[in-house]
N, CA, C and O of each residue as an XYZ file, in Angstrom:
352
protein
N      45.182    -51.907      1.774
C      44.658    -52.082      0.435
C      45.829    -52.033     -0.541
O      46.464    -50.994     -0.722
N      46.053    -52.975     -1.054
C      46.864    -53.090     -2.486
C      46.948    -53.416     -3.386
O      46.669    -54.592     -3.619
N      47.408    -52.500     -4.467
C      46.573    -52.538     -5.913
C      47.829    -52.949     -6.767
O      48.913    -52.366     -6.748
N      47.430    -54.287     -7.682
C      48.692    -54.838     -8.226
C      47.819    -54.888     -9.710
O      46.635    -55.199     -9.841
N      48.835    -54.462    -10.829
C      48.393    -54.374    -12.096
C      49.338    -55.387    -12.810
O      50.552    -55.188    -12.854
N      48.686    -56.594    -13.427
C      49.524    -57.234    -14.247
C      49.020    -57.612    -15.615
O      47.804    -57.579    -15.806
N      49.726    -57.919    -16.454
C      49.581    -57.532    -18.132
C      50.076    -59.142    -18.400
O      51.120    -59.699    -18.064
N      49.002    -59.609    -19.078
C      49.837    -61.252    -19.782
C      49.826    -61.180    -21.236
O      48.839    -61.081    -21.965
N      51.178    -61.248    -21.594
C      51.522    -61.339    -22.733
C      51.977    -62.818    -23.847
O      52.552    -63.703    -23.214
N      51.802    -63.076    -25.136
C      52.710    -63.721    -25.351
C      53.943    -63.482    -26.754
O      53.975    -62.391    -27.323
N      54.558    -64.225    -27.032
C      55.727    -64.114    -28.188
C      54.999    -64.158    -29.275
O      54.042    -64.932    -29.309
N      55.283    -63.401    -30.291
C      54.741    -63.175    -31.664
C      53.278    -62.375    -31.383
O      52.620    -62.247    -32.416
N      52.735    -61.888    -30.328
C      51.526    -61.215    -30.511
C      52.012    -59.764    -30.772
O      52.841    -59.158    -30.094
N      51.225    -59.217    -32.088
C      51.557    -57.914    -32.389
C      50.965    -56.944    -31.458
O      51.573    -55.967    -31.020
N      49.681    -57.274    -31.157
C      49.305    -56.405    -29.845
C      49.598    -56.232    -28.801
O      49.445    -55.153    -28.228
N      50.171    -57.409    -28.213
C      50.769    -57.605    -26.789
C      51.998    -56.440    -26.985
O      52.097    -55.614    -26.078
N      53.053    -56.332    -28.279
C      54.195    -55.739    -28.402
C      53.734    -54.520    -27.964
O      54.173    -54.121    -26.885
N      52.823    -53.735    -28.659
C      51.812    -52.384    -28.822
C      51.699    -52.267    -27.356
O      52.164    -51.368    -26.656
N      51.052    -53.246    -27.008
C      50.492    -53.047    -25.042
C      51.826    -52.448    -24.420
O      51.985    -51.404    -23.788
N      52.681    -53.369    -24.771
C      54.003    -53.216    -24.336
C      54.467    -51.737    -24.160
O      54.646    -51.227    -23.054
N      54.607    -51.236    -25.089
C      55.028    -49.774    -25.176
C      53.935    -48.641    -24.385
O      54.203    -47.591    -23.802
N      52.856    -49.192    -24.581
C      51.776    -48.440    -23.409
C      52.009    -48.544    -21.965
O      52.008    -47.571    -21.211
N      52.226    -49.856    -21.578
C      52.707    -50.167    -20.278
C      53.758    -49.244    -19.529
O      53.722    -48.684    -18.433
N      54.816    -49.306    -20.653
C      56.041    -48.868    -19.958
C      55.889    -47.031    -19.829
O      56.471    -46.356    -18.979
N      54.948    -46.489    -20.918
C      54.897    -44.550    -20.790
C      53.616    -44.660    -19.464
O      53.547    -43.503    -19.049
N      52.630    -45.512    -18.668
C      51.857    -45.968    -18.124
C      52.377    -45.963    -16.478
O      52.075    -45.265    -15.509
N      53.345    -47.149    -16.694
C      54.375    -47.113    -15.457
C      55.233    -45.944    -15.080
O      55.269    -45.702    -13.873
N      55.998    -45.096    -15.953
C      56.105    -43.694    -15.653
C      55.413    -42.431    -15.590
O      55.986    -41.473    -15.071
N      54.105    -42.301    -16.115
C      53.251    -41.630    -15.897
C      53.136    -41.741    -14.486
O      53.748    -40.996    -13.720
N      52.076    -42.998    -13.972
C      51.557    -42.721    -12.864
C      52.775    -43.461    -11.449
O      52.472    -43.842    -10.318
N      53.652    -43.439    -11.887
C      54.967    -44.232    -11.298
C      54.946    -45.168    -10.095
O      55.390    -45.189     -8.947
N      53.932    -46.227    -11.221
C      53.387    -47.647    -10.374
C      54.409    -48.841    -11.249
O      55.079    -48.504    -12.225
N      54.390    -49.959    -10.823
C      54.648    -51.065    -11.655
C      54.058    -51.337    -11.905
O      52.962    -50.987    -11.467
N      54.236    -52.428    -13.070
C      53.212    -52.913    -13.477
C      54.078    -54.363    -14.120
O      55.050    -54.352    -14.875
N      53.209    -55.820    -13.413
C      53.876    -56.993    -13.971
C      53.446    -57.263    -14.952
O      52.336    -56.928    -15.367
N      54.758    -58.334    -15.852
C      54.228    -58.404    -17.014
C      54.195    -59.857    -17.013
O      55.229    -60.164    -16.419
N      53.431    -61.203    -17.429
C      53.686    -61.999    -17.901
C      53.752    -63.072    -19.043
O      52.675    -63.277    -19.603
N      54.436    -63.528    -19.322
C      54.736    -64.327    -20.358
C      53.625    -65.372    -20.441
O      54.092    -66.504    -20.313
N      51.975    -65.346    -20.657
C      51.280    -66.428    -20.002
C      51.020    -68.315    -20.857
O      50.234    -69.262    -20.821
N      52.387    -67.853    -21.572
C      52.464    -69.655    -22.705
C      53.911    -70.378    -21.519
O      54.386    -71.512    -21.463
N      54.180    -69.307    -20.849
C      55.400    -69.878    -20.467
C      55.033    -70.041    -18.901
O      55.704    -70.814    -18.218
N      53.994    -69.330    -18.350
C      53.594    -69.732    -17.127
C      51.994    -69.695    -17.248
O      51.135    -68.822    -17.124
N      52.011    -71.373    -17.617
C      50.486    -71.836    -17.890
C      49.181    -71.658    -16.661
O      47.987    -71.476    -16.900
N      49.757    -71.761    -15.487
C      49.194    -71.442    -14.383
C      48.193    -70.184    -14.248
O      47.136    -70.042    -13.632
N      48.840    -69.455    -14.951
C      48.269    -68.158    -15.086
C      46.920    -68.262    -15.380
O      45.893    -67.949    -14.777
N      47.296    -69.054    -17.037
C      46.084    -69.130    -18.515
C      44.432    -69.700    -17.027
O      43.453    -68.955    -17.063
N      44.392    -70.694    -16.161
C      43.372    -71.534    -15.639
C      43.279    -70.854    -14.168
O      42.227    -71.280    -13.691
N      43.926    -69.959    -13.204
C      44.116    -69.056    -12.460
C      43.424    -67.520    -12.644
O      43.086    -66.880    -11.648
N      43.241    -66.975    -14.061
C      42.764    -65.682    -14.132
C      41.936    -66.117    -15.142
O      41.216    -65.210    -15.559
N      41.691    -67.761    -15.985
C      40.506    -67.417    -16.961
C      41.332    -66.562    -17.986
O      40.562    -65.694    -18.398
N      42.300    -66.455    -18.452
C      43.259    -65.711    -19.808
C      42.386    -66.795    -21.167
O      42.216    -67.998    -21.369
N      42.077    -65.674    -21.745
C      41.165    -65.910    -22.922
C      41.785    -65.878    -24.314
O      41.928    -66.683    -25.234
N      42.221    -64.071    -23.977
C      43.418    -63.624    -25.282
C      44.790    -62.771    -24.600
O      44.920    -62.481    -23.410
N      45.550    -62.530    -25.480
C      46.329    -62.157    -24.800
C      46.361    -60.781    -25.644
O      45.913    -60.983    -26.772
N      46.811    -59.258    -25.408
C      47.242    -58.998    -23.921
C      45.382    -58.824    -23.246
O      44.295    -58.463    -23.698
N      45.844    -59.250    -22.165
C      45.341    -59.440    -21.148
C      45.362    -58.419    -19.625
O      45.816    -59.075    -18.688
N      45.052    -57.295    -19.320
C      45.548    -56.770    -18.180
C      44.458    -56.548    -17.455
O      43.328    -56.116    -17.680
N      45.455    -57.210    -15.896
C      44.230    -57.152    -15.069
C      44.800    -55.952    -13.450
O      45.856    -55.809    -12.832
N      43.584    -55.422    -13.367
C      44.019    -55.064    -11.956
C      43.284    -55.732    -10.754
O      42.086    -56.015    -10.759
N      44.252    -55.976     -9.598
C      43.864    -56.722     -8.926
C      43.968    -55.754     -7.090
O      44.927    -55.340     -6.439
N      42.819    -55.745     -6.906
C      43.062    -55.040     -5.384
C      43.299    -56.518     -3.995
O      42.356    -57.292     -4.152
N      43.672    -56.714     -3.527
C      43.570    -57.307     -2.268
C      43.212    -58.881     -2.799
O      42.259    -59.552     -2.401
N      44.241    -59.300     -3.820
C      43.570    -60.922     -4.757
C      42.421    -60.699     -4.919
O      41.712    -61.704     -4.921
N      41.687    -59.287     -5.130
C      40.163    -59.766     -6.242
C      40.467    -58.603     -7.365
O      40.937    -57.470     -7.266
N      39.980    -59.402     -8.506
C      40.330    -58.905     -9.880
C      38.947    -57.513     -9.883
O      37.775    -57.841    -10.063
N      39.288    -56.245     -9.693
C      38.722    -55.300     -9.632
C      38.503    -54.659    -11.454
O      37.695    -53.789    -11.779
N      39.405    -55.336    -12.338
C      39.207    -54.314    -13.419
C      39.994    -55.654    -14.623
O      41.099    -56.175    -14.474
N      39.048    -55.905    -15.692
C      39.819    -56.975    -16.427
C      39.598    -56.325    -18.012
O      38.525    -56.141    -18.586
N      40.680    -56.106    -18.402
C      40.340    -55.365    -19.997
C      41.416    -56.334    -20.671
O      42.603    -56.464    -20.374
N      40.627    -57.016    -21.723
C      41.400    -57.896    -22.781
C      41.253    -57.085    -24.203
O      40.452    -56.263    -24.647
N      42.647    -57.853    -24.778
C      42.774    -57.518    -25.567
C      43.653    -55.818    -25.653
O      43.830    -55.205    -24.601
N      44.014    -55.368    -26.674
C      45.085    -53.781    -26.586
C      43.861    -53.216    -26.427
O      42.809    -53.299    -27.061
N      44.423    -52.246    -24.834
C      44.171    -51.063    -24.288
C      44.848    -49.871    -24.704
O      46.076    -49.807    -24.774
N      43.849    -48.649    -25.062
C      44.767    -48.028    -25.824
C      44.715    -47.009    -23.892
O      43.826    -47.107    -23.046
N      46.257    -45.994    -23.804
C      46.682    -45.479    -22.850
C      45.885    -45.183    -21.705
O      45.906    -45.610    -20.550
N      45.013    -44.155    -22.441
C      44.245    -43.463    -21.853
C      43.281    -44.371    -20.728
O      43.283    -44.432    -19.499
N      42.596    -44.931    -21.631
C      42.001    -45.893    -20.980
C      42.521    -46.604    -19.882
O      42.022    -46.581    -18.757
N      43.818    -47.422    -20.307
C      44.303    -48.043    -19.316
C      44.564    -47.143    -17.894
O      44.308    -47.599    -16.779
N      45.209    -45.561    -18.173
C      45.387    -44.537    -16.918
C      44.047    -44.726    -15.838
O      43.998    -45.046    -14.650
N      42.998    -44.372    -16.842
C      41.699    -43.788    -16.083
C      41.339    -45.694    -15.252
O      40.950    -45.855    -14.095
N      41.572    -46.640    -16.086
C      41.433    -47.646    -15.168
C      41.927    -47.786    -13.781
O      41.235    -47.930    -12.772
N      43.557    -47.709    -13.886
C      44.038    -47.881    -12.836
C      44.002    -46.466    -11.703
O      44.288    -46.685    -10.526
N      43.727    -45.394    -12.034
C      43.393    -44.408    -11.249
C      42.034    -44.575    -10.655
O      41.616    -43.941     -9.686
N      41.415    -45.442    -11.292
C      39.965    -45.615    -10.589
C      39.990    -46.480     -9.129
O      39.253    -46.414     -8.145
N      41.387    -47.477     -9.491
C      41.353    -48.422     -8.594
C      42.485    -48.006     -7.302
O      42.516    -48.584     -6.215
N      43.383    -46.871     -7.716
C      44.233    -46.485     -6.961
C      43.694    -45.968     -5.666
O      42.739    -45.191     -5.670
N      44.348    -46.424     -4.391
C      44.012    -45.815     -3.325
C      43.780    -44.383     -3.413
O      44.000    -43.967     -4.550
N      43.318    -43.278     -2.391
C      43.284    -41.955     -2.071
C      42.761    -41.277     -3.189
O      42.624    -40.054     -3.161
């Protein structure tokens, strides 16, 4: 089972920036990665996950999207998400 968390962002979104800084105290908290992408610059993404707004973060267990929160997640939230989906 593997649990991959990725965040689509784009340039000039003030929220995506905001997400940004959540991500990274997020990734050292629970000391997972977490991808980020650029999703104007890899369009594939936008028709692949259905990207609506950006930020965008999805968690994904085993290629199925287990947890999809658009739009800024504030921390907390985002923790208790991905701890829901974390193995053990």
């Amino acid at each position: 089972m593997t649990v991959k968390v990725i965040s689509f962002f784009q340039e000039g979104c003030m929220g995506c920036k905001e997400q940004a800084l959540i991500l990274t105290e997020v990734e050292k908290d629970l000391g997972i990665e977490i991808e980020v992408i650029d999703a104007v610059k890899n369009p594939q993404y936008i028709k692949e996950h259905r990207l609506r707004v950006t930020p965008t973060t999805l968690i994904i267990e085993d290629g199925d999207v287990r947890e999809r929160m658009e739009g800024f997640v504030h921390r907390e939230d985002l923790e208790a998400a991905i701890r829901r989906n974390l193995p053990g």
